[in-house]
C-alpha positions as CSV (number, residue, x, y, z in Angstrom):
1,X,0.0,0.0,0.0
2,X,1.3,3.6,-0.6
3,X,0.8,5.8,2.1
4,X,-0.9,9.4,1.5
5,X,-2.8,7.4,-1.3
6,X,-5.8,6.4,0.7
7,X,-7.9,9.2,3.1
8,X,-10.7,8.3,5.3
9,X,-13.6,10.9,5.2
10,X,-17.0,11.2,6.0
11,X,-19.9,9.4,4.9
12,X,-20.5,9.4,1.8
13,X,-24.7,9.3,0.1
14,X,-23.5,8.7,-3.6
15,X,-23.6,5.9,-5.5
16,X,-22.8,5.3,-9.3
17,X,-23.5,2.0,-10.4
18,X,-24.7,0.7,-14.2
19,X,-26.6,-2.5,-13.7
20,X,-26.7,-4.8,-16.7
21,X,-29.3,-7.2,-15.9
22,X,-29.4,-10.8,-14.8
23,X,-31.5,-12.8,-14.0
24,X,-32.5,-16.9,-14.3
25,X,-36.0,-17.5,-15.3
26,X,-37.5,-21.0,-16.5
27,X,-40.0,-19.6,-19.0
28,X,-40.4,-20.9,-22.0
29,X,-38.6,-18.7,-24.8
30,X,-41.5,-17.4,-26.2
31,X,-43.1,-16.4,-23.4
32,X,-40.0,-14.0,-22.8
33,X,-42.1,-10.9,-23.7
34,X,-42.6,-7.7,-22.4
35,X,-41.7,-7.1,-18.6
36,X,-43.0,-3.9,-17.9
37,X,-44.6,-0.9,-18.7
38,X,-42.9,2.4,-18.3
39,X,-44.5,5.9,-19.2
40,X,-41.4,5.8,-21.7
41,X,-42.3,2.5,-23.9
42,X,-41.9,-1.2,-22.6
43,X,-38.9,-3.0,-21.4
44,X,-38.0,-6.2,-23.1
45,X,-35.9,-8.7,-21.8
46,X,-33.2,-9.4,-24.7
47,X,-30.5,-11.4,-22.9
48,X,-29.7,-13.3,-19.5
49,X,-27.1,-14.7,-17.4
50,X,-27.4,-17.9,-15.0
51,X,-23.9,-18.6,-12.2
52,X,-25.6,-22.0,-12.1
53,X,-25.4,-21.6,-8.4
54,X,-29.0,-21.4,-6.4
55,X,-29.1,-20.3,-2.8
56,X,-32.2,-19.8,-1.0
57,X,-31.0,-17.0,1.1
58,X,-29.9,-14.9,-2.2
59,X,-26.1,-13.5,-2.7
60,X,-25.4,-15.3,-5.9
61,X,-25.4,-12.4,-8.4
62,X,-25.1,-9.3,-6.9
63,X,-23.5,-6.6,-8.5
64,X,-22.7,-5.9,-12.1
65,X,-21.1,-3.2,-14.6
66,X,-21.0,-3.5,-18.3
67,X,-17.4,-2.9,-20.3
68,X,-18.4,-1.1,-23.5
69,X,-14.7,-1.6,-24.4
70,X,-15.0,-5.3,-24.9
71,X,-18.5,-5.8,-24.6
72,X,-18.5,-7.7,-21.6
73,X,-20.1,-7.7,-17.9
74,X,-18.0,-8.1,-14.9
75,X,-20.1,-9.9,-12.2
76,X,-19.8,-10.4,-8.4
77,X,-20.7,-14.0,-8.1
78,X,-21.3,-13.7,-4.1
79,X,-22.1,-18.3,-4.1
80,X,-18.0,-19.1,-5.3
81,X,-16.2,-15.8,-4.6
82,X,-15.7,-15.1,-7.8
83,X,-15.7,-12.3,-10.5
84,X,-17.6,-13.8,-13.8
85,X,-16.7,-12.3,-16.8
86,X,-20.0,-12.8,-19.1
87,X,-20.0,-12.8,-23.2
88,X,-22.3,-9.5,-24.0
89,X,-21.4,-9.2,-27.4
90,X,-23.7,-11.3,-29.2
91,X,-26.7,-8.9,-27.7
92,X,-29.2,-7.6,-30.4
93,X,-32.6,-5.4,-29.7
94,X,-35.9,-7.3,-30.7
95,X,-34.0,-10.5,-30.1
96,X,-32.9,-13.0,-26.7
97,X,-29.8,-13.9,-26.2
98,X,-28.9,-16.5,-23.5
99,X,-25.4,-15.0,-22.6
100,X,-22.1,-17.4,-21.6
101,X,-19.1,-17.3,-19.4
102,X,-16.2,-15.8,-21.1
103,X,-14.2,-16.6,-17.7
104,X,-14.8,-17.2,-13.9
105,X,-12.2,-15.5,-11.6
106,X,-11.5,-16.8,-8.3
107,X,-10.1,-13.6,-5.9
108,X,-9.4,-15.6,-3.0
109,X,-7.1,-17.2,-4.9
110,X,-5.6,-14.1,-6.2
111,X,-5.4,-13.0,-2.1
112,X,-3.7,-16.2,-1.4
113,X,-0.7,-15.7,-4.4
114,X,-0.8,-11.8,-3.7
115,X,-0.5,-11.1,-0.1
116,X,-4.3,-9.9,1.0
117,X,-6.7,-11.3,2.9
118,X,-10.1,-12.4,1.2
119,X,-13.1,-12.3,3.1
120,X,-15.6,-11.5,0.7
121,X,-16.0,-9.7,-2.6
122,X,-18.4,-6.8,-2.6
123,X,-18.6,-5.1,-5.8
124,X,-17.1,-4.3,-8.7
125,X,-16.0,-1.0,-11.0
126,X,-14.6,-0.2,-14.5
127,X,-12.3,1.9,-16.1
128,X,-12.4,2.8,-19.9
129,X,-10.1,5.4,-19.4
130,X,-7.6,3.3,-17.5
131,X,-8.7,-0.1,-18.6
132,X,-8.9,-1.5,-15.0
133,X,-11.7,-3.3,-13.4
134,X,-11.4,-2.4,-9.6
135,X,-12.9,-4.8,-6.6
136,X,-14.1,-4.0,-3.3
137,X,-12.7,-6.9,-1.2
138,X,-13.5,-7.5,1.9
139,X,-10.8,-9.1,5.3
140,X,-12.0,-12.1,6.1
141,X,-11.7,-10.9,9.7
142,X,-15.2,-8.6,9.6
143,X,-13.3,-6.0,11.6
144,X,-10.0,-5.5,10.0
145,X,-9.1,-2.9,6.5
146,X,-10.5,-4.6,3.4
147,X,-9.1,-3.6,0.4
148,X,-9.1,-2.4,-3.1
149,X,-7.6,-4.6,-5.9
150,X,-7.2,-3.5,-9.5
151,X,-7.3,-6.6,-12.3
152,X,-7.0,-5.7,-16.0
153,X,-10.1,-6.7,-18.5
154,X,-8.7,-10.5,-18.6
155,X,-9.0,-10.9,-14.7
156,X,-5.3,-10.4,-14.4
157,X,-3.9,-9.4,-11.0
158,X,-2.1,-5.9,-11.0
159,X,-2.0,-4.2,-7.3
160,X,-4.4,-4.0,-4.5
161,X,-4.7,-1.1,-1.7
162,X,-5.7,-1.5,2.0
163,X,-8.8,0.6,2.7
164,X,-11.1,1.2,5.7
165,X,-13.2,-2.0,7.0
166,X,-15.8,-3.4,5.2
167,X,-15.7,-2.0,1.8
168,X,-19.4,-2.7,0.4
169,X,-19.4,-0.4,-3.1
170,X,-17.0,1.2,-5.1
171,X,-16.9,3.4,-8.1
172,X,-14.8,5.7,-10.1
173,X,-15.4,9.6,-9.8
174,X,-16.4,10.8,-13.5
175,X,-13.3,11.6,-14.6
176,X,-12.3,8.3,-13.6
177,X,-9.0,9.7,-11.7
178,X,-10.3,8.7,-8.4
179,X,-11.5,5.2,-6.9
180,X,-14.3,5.6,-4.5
181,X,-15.2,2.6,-1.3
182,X,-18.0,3.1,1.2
183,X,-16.8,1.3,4.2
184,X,-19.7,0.2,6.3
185,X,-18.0,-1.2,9.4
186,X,-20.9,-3.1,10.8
187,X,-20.8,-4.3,14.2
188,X,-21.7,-8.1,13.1
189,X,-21.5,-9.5,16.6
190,X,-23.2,-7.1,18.0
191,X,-22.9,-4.4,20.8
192,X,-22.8,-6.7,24.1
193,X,-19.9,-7.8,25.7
194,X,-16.7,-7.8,24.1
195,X,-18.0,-7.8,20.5
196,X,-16.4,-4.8,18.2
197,X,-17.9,-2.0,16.5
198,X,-15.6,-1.3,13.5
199,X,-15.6,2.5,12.4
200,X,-17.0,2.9,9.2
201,X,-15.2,5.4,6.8
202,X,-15.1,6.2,2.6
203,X,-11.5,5.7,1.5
204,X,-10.2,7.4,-1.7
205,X,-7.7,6.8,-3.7
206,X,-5.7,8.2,-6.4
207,X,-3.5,5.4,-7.7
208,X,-1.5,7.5,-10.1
């Protein structure tokens, strides 16, 4: 981690996130129709994604951002730990497109080779400017610094950056010099006894 790179402030209300949506349905193809009515036109589903993974308590896909670069989607895959990198190109309008896996990648393997700790991975952010995809990765000890960790568009490890605890979302600021984490520092065991009540924080980072 470089120090002076990464500064704690206050809370932070703003969230940017492009959501390319995914999700498993076991209707018949032609009854993949119109979803809903908007006071703009209709929606129509046009393509889908399954993990393959089912969990009845949810956390399977969770977070996802499209790379208009490549034409692919970069989701959290919260069942295996994993980043999936999902084939977007053959998408058409008027048309369905049942969309593959270009590539899985497994981030608690990447801790394990590169020196962080993986807890959990919590979202996900791209760079066209930069061409980086940047993860919000969670210590697998729920009250220590998470981390940011910066792959390029294959999944490929470059660096990662200690951050506050918890990190939940991230995002680039507009200009896409700046990397963005909300921190949430939840108290998971509670308030009684000796349990700890991490601080939460937003951590920023210039990583130029």
């Amino acid at each position: 981690m470089k120090k002076g790179n990464i500064i704690a402030l206050f809370t932070l209300a703003f969230v940017f996130l492009a959501f390319f949506a995914c999700q498993h349905s076991a209707r018949p193809r032609q009854e993949q129709q119109v979803l809903q009515s908007s006071i703009n036109g209709n929606l129509t589903l046009i393509g889908r994604y399954s993990t393959g993974s089912v969990n009845e308590d949810g956390g399977i896909a969770e977070i996802v951002q499209y790379n208009k670069d490549n034409r692919r989607a970069y989701l959290v895959n919260g069942a295996l730990g994993s980043i999936d990198i999902i084939d977007a190109g053959q998408l058409r309008s008027g048309g369905f497109t049942e969309m593959s896996l270009y590539k899985r990648i497994n981030v608690s393997a990447i801790g394990s080779v590169n020196g962080f700790d993986y807890g959990d991975v919590t979202s996900v952010a791209i760079s066209t400017r930069h061409k980086l995809v940047a993860l919000s990765v969670q210590h697998s000890e729920y009250h220590m610094p998470g981390y940011i960790v910066l792959l390029d568009y294959e999944g490929n490890y470059l660096r990662h950056f200690q951050v506050g605890v918890q990190p939940d979302m991230i995002c680039f600021t507009p200009d896409e010099q700046y990397i963005l984490t909300a921190d949430e520092g939840e108290p998971r065991e509670g308030y009684s006894g000796n349990a700890i009540d991490p601080p939460g924080s937003v951590s920023i980072l210039n990583h130029y």
